[in-house]
N, C-alpha and C positions, 0 to 999 in steps of 0.2 A: 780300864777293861783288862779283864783278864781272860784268855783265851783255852781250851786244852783242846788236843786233836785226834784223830786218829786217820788214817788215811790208807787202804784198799787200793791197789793196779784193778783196775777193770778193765782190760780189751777186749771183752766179749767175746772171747773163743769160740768158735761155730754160734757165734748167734745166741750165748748162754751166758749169762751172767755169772761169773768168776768162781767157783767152792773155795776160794780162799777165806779161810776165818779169823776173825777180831777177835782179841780178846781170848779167852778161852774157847771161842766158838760155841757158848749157849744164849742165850739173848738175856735180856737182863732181869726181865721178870723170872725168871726161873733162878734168881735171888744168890743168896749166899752159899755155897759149897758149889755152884753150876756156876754163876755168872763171875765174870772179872769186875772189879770194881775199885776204886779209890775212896778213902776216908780219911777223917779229921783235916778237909781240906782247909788250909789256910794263908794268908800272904804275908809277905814283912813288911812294913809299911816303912817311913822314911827316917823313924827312931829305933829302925830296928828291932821293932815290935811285931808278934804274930797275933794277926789280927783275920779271927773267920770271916770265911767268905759267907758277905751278907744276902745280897740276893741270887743264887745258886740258880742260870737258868739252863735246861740242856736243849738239845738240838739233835735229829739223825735225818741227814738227807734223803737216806733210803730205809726206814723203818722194818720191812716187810725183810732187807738182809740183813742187817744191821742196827741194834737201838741203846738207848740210852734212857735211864730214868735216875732221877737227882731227890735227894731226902734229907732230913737233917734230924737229929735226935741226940738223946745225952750223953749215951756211951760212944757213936762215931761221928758226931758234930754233922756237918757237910759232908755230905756222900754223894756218889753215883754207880750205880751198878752199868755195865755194857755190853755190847760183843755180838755177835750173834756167825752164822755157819756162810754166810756167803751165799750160794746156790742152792734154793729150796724149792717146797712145793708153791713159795708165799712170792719164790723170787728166784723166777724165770730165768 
């Protein structure tokens, strides 16, 4: 298993969820030239070999701050776009 992270301080200042931003601060559907992202993911396996990462799944605890969507294609193999603004309309 392979793991990647990102991780936000949230103390809820006055009762609001944090405008600290991930990433570039756009969410991820809002794609390439907006969103941050990683491409041509892949691991070395134990001969030393880069070997794609086969089932690519993603995760975001709090979507509505913060998301993540994961893709795979010819020109950037395994991908994920990310990030998003922190304190919105979506995330109180």
């Amino acid at each position: 298993m392979i793991q990647f992270g990102g991780e936000v301080v949230n103390s809820r200042p006055n009762g609001f969820h944090t405008s600290t931003q991930m990433g570039s601060g756009h969410f991820a559907g809002e794609g390439f030239g907006k969103a941050s992202y990683f491409r041509n993911l892949q691991v070395v396996d134990w001969d030393n070999n880069l070997i794609p990462i086969p089932n690519l799944r993603v995760l975001a605890d709090h979507p509505n701050c913060y998301d993540i969507q994961g893709g795979i294609n010819n020109v950037w193999g395994n991908y994920f776009y990310y990030g998003g603004p922190g304190k919105n309309v979506r995330c109180p």
